[in-house]
FIDO-667440 format. One line per 5 residues: number of its first residue (from 1); their letters; for each residue y, z, x of N, C-alpha, C. Coordinates in Angstrom, 3 decimals, always signed. Atoms other than C-alpha are relative to their C-alpha. Layout:
<sites>
NUM) a) Y Z X Y Z X Y Z X ~ ... $
</sites>
This chain:
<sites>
1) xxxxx) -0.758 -1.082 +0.602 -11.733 +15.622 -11.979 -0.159 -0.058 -1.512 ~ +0.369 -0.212 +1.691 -12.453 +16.663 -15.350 +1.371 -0.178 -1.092 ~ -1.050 +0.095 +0.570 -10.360 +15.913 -18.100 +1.232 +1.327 -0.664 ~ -0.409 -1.066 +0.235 -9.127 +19.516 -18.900 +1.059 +0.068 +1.031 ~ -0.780 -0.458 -1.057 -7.788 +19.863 -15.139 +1.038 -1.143 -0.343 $
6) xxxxx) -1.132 +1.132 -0.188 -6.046 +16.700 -15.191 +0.648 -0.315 -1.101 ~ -0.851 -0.494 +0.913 -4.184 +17.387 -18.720 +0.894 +0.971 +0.608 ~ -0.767 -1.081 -0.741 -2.902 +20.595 -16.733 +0.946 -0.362 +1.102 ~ -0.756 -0.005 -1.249 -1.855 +19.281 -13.732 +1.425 -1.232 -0.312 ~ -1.296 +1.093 +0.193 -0.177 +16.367 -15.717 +1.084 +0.627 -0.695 $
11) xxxxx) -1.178 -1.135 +0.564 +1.870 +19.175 -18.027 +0.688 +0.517 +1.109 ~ -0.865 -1.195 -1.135 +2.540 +21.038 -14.606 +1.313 -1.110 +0.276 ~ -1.036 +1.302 -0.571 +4.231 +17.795 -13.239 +0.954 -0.362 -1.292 ~ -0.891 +0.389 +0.445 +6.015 +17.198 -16.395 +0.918 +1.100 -0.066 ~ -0.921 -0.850 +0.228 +7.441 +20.415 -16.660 +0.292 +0.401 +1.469 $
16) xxxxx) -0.729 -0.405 -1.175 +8.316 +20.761 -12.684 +1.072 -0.943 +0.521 ~ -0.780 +1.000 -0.319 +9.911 +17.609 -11.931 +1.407 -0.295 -0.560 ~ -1.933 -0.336 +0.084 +13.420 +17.849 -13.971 +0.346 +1.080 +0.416 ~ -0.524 -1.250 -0.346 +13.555 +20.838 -13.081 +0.309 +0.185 +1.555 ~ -0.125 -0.126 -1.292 +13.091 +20.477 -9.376 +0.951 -0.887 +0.584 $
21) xxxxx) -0.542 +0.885 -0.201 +15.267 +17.299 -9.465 +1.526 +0.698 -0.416 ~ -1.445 -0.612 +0.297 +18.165 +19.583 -11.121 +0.332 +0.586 +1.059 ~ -0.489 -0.972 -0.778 +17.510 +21.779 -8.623 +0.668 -0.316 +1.369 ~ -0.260 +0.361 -1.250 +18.105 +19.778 -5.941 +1.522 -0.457 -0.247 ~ -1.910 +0.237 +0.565 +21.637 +18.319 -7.638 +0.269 +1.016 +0.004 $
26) xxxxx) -1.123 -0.767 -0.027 +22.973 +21.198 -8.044 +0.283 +0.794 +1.236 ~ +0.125 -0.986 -1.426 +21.963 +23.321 -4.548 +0.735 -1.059 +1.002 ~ -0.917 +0.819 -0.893 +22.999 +19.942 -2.670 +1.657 -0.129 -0.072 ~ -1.882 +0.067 +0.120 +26.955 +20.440 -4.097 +0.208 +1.035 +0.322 ~ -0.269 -1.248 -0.817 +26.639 +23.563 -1.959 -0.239 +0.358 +1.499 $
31) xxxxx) +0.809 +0.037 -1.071 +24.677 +22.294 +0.815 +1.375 -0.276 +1.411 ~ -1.058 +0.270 -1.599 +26.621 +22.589 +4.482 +0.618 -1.177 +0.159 ~ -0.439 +1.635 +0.009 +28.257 +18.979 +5.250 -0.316 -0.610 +0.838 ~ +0.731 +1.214 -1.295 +26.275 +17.451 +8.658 -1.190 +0.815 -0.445 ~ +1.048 -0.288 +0.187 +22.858 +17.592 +8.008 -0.757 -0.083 +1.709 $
36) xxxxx) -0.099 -0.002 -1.442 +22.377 +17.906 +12.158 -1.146 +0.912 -0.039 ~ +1.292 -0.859 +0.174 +18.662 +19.149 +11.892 -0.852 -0.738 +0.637 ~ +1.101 +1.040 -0.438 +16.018 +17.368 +14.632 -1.546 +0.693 -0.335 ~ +1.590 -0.444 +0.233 +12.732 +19.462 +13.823 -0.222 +1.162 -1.451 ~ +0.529 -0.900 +1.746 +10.911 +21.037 +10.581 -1.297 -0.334 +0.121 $
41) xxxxx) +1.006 -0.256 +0.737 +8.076 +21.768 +8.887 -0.081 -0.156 -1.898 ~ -0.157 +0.532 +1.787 +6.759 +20.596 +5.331 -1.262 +0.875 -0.464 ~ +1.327 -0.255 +0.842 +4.015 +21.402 +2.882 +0.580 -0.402 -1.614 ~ -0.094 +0.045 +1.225 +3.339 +20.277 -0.598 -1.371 -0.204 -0.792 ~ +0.755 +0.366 +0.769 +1.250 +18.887 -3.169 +0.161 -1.108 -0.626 $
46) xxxxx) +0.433 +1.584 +0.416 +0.045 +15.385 -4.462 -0.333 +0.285 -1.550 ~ +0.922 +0.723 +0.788 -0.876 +13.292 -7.567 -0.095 -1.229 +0.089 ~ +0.213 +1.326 -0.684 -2.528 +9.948 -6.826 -0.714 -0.550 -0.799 ~ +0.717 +0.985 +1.165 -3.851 +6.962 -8.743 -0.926 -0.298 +0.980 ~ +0.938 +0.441 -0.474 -6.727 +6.047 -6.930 -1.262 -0.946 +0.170 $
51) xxxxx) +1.253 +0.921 +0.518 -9.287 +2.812 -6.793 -0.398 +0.341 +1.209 ~ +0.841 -0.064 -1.320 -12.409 +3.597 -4.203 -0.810 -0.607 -1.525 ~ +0.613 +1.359 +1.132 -13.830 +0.224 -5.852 -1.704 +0.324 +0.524 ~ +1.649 +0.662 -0.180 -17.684 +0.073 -3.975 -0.397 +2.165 -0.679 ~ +0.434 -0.821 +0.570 -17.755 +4.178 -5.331 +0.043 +0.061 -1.191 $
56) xxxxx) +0.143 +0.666 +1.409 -17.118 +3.259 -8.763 -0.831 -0.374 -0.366 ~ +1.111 +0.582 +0.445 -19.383 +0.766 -8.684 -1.075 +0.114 -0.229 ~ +1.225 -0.764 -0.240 -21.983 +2.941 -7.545 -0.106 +0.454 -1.329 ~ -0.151 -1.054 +0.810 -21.362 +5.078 -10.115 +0.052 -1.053 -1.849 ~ -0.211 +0.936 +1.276 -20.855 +2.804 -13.047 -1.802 -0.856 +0.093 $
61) xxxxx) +0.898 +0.906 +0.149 -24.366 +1.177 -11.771 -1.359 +1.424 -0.329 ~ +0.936 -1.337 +0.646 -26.047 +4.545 -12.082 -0.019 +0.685 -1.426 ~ -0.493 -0.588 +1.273 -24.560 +5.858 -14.887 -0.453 -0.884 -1.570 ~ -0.211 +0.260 +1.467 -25.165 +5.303 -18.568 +1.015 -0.471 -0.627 ~ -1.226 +0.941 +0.095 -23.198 +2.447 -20.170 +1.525 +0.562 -0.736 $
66) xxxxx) -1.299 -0.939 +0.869 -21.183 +5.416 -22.490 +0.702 +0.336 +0.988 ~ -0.421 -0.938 -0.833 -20.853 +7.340 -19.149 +1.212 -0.517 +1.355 ~ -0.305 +0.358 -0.562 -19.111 +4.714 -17.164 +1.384 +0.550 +0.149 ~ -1.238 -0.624 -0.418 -15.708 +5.598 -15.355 +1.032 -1.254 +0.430 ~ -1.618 +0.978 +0.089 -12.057 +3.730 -15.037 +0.087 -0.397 +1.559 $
71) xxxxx) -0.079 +0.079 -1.213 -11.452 +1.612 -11.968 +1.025 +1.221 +0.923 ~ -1.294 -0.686 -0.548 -8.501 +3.915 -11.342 -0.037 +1.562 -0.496 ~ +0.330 -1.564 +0.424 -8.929 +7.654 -11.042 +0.747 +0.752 +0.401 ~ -0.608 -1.112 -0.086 -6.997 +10.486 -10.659 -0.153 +1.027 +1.453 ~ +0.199 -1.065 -1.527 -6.753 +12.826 -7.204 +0.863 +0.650 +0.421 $
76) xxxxx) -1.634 -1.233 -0.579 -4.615 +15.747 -5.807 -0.498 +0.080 +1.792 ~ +0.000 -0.840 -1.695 -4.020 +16.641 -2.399 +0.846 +0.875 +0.219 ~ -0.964 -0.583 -0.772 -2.478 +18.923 -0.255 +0.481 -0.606 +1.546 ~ -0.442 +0.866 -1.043 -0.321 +17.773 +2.446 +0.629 +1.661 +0.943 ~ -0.795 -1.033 -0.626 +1.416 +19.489 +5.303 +0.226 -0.520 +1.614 $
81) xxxxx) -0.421 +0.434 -1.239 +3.248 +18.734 +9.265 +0.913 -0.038 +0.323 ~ -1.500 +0.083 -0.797 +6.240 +18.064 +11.409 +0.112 -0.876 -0.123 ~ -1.286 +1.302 -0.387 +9.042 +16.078 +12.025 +0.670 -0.238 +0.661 ~ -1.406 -0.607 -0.931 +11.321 +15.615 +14.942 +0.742 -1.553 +0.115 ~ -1.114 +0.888 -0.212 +14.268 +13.389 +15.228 -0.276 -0.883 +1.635 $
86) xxxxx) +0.135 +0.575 -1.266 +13.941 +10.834 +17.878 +1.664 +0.220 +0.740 ~ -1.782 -0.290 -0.254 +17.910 +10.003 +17.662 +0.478 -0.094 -1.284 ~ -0.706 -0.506 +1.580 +20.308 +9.750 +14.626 -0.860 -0.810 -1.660 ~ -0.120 +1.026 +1.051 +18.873 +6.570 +12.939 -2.140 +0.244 -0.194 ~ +1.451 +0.068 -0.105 +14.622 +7.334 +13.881 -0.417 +1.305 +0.640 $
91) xxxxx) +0.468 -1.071 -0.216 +12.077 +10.157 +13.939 -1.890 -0.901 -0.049 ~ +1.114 +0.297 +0.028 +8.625 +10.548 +14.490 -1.010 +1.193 -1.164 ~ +0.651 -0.658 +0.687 +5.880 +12.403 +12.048 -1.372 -0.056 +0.035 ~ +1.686 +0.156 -0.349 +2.455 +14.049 +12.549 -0.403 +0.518 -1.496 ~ +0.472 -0.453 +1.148 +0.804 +15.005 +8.913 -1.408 -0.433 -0.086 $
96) xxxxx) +1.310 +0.204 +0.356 -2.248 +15.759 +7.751 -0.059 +0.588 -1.947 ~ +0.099 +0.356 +1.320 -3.327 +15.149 +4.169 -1.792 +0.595 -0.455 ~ +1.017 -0.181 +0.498 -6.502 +16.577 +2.095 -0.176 -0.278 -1.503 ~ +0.051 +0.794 +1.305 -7.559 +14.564 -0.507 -1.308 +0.003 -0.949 ~ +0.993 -0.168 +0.338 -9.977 +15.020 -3.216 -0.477 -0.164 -1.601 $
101) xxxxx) +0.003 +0.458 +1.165 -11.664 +14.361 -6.511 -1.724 +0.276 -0.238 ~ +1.488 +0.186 +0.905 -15.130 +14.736 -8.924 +0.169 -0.845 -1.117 ~ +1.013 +0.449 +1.691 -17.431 +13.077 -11.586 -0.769 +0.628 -0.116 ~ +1.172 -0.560 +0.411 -19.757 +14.049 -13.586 -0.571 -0.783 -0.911 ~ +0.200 +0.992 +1.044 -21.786 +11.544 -15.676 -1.682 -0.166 -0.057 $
106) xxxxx) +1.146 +0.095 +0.552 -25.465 +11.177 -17.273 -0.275 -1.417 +0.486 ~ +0.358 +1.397 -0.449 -27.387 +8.470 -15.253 -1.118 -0.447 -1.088 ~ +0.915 +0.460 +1.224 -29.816 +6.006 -17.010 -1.325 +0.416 +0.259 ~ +1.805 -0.794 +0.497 -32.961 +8.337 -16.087 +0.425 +1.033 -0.591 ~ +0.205 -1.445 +1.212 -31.536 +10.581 -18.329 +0.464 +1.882 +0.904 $
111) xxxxx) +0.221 -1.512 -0.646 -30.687 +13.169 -15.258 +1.705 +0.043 -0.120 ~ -1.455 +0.107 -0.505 -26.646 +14.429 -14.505 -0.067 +0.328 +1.350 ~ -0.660 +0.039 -1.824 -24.760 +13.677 -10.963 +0.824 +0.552 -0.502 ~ -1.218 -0.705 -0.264 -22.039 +15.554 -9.989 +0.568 -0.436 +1.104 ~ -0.701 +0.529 -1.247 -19.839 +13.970 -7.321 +1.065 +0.531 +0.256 $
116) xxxxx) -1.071 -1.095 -1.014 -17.537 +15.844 -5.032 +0.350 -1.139 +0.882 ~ -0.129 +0.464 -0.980 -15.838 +13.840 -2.693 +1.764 +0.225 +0.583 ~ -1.653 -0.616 -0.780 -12.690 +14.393 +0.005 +0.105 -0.781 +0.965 ~ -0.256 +0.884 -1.486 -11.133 +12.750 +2.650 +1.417 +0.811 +0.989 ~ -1.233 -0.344 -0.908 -9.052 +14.376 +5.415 +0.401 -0.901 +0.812 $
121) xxxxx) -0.518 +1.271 -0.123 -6.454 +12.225 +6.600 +1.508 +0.598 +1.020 ~ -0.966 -0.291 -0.964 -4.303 +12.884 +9.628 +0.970 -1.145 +0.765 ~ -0.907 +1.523 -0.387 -1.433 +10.507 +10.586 +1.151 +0.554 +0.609 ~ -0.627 -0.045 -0.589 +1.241 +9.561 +12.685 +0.567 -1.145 -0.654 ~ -0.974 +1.307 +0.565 +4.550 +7.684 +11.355 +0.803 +0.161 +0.549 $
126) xxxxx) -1.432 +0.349 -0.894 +7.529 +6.236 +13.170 +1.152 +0.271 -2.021 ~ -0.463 -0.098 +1.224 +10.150 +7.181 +10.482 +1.497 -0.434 +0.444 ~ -1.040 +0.219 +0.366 +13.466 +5.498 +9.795 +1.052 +0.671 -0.692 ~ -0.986 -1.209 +0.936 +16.467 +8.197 +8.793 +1.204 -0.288 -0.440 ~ -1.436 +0.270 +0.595 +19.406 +7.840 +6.770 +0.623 +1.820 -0.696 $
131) xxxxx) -0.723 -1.771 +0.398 +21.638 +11.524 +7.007 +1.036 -0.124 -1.137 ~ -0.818 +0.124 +0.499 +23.569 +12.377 +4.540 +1.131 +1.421 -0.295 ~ -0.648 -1.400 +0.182 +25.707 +15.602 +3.176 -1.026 +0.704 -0.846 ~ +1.227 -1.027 +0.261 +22.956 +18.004 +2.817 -1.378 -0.874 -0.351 ~ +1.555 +0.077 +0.501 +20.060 +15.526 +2.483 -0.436 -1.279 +1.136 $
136) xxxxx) +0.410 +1.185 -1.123 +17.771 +13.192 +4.407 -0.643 -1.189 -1.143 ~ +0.979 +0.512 +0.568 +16.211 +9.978 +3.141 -0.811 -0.756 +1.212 ~ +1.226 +0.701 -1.019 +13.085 +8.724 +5.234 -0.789 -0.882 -0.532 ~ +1.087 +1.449 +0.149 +11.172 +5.256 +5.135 -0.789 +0.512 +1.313 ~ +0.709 -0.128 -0.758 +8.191 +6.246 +7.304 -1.263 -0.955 -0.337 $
141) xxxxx) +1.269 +0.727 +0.090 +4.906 +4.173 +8.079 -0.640 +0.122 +1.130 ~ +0.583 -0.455 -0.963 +1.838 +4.775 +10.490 -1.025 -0.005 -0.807 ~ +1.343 -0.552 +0.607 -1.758 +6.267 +10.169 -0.438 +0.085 +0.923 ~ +0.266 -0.695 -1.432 -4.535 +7.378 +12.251 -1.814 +0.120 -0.447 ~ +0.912 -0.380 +0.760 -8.069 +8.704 +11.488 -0.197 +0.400 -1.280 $
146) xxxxx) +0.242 -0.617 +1.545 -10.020 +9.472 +8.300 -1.210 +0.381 -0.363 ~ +1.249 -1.029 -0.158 -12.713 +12.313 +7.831 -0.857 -0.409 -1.549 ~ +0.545 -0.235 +1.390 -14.628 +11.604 +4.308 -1.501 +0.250 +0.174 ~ +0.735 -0.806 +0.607 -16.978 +13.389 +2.531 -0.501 -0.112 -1.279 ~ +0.993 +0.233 +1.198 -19.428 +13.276 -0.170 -1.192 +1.010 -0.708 $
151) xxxxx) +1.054 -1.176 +0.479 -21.546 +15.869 -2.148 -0.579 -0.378 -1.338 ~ +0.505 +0.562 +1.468 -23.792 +14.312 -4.925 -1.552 +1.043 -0.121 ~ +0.747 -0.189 +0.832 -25.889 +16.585 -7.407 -1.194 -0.551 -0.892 ~ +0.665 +1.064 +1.207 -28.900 +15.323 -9.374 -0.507 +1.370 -0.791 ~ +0.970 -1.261 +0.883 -30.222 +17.976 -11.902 -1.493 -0.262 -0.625 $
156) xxxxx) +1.055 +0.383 +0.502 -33.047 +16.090 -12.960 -1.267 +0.690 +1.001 ~ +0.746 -0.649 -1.235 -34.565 +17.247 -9.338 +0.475 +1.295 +0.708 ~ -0.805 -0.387 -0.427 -32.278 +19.398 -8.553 +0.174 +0.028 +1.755 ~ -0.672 +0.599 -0.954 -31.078 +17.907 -5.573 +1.254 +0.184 +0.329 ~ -1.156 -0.078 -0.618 -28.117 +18.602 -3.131 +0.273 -1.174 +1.025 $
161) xxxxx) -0.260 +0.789 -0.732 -27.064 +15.551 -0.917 +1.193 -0.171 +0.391 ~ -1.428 +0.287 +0.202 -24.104 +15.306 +1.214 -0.258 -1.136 +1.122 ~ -0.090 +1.218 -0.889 -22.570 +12.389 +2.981 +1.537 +0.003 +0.492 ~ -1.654 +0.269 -1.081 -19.979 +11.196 +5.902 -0.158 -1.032 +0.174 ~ -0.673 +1.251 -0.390 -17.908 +8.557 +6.732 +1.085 -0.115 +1.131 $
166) xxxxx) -1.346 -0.091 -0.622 -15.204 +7.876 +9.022 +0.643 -1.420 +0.480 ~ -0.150 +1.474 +0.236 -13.145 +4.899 +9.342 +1.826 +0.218 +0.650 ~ -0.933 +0.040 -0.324 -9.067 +4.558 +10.004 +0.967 -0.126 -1.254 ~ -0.694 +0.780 +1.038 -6.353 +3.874 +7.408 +1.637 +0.652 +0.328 ~ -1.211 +0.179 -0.021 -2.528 +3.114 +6.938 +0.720 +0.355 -1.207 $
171) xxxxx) -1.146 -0.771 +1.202 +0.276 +4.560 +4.582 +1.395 -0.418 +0.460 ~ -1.185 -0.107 +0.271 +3.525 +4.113 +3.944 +1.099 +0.709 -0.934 ~ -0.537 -1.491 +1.044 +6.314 +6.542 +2.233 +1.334 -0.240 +0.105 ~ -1.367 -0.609 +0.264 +9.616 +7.178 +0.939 +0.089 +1.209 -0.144 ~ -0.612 -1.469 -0.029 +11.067 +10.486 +1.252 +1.209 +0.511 -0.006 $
176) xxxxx) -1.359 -0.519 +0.155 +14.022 +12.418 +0.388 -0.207 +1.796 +0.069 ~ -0.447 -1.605 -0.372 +14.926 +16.170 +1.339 +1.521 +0.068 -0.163 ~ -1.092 -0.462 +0.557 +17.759 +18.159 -0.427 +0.252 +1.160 +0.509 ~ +0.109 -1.420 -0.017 +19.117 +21.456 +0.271 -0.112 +0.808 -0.802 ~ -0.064 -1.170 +0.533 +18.546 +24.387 -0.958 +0.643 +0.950 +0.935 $
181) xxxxx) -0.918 -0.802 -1.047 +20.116 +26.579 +1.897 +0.056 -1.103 +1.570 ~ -0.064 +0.646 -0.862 +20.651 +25.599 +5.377 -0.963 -0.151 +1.036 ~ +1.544 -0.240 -0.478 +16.902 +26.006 +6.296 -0.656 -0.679 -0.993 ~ +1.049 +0.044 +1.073 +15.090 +25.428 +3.183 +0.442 -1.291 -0.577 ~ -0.071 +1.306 +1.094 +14.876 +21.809 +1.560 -0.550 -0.154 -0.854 $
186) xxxxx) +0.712 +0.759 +0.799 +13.401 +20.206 -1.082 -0.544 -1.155 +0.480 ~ +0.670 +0.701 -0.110 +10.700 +17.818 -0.834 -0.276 -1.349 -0.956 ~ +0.820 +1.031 +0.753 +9.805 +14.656 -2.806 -0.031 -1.343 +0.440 ~ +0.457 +1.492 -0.847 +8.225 +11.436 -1.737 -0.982 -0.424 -0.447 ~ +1.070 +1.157 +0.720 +6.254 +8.631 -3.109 -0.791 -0.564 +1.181 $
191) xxxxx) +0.646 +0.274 -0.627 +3.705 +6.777 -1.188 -1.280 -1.111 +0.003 ~ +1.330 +0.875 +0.225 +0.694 +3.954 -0.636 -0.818 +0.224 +1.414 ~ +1.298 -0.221 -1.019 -2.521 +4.349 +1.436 -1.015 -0.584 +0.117 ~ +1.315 +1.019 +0.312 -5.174 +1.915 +2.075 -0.698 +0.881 +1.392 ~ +1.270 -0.293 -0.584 -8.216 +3.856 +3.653 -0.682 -1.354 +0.328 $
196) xxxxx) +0.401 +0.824 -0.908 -10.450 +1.932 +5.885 -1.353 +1.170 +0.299 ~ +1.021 -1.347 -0.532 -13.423 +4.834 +5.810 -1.416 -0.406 +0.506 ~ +1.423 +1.211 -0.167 -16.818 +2.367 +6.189 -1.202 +1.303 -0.852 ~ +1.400 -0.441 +1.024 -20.353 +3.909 +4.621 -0.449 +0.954 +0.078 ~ +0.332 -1.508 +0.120 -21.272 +6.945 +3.821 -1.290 +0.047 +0.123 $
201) xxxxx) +1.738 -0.194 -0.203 -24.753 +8.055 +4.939 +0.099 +1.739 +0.522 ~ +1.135 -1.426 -0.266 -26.829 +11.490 +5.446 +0.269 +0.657 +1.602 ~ -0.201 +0.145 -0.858 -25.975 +12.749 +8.596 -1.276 +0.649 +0.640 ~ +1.291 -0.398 -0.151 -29.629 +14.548 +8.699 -0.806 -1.707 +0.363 ~ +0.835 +0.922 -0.229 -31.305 +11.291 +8.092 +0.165 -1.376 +0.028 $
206) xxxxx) -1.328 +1.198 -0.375 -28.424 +8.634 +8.303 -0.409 -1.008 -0.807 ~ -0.258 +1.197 +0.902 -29.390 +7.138 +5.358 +0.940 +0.421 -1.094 ~ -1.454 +0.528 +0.689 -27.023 +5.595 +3.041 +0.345 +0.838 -1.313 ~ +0.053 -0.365 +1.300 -25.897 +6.781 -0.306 -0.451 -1.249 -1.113 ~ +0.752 +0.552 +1.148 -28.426 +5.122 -2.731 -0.187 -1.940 +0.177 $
211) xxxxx) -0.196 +1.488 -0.173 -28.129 +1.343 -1.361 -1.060 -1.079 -0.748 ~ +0.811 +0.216 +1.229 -30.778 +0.436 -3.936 +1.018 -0.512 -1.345 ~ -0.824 +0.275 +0.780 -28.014 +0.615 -6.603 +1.158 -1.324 +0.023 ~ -1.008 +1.217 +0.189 -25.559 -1.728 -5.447 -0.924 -0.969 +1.529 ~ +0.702 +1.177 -1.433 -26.440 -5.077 -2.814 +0.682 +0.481 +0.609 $
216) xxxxx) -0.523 -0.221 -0.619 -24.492 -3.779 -0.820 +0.321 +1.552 +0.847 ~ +0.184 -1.441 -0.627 -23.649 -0.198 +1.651 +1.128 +0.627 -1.162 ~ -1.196 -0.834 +0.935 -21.256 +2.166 -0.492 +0.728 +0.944 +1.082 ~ -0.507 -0.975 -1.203 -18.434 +3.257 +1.656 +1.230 +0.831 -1.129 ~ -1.343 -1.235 +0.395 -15.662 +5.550 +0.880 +1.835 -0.466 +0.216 $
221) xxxxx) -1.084 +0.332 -0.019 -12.978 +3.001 +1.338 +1.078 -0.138 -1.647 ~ -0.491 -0.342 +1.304 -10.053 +3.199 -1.395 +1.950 -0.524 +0.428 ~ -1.719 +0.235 +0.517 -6.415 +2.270 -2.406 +0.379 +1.027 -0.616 ~ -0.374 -1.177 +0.725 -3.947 +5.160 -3.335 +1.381 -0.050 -0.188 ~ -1.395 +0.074 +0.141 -0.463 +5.679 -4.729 +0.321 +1.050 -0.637 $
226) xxxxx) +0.020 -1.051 +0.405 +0.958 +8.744 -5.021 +1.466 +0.835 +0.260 ~ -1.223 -0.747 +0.216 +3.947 +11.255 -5.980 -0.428 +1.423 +0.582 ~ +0.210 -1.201 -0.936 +4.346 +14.062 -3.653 +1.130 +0.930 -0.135 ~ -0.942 -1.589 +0.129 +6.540 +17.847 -4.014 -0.219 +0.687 +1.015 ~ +0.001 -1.222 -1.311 +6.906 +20.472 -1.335 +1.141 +0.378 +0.431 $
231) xxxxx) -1.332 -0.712 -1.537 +9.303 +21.993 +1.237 -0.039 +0.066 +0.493 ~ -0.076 +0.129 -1.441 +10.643 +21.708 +4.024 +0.694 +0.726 +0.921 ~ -0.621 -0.652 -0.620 +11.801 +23.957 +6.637 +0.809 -0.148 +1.421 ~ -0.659 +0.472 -1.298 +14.569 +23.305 +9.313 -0.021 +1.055 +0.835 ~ -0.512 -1.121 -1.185 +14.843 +24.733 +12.776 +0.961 -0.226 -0.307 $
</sites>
């Protein structure tokens, strides 16, 4: 992600977050008094710190020593899924997550890459509930499959190459939902994710991405931690 977008998206987040946090204090000292709600629907939006250490490396071993990039990078997603109450104290949750991020950096033949890469990420969490007067808080943990994706540019040749992976990974989350009416919540929830994706290769000719560069295969596995917004809708 370029540094322009990710100035923007970090202004958006500073200027949505008191505001959405007021909003939720003040709509919850209006909110109904049993929060007696077993099924909903969510959707939101992510920002995530991100290390995918053996793509880095790649990338730092290609790249030009100016052009090199931070172990820890920047990524948005969109999220979205259900929820249903098992009984008062536990629920279960299906979500799926789309996660994603670019570079762009001058390698040492002098050509530019462009890297695209995404990971769809569909999970299942046993979730722990604590009701309150108009709000929920949820400790959930689980996971499930994980789709990734890869699209690297060379301009020197002009070259298109994409690549897949697929692998498993686990998350864990805090969550809180506020009211806003007796349907409509507020969303916010923090989170960690250790992907498990294994090596990205060609699916034409199932070779690897560049395994020349590093001793090793370059997979698409990664560590993530991330602040999440949305809403949620009660039956």
């Amino acid at each position: 992600m370029d540094k322009k977008n990710k100035y923007f998206l970090a202004a958006l987040w500073v200027w949505m977050f008191p505001a959405f946090i007021f909003g939720q204090i003040k709509n919850t000292e209006s909110a109904f008094e049993d929060s007696n709600k077993s099924l909903n629907v969510f959707t939101g939006m992510g920002i995530n710190i991100v290390r995918a250490a053996d793509l880095v490396d790649y990338i730092n071993t290609t790249a030009m020593f100016s052009q090199r990039v931070a172990d820890w990078g920047t990524a948005v997603n969109f999220f979205g899924g259900a929820e249903m109450s098992i009984n008062e104290n536990w629920g279960v949750k299906i979500d799926y997550s789309y996660l994603f991020n670019s570079y762009a950096f001058i390698g040492t033949n002098n050509g530019t890459y462009e890297l695209f890469y995404s990971v769809q990420a569909p999970s299942l969490l046993v979730q722990r509930v604590i009701k309150g007067n108009g709000f929920f808080i949820k400790f959930g943990a689980g996971g499930g499959p994980r789709f990734g994706y890869l699209q690297q540019k060379f301009s020197q040749y002009g070259t298109q190459t994409e690549y897949h992976a697929r692998g498993l990974g686990v998350k864990c989350e805090l969550v809180g939902q506020t009211a806003f009416d007796e349907h409509f919540f507020g969303y916010i929830g923090g989170g960690l994710n250790g992907e498990f994706i294994g090596e990205l290769k060609n699916n034409s000719s199932s070779k690897s991405l560049d395994p020349s560069a590093l001793s090793r295969n370059v997979t698409l596995n990664y560590f993530a931690a991330g602040l999440h917004l949305g809403v949620t809708y009660y039956f």
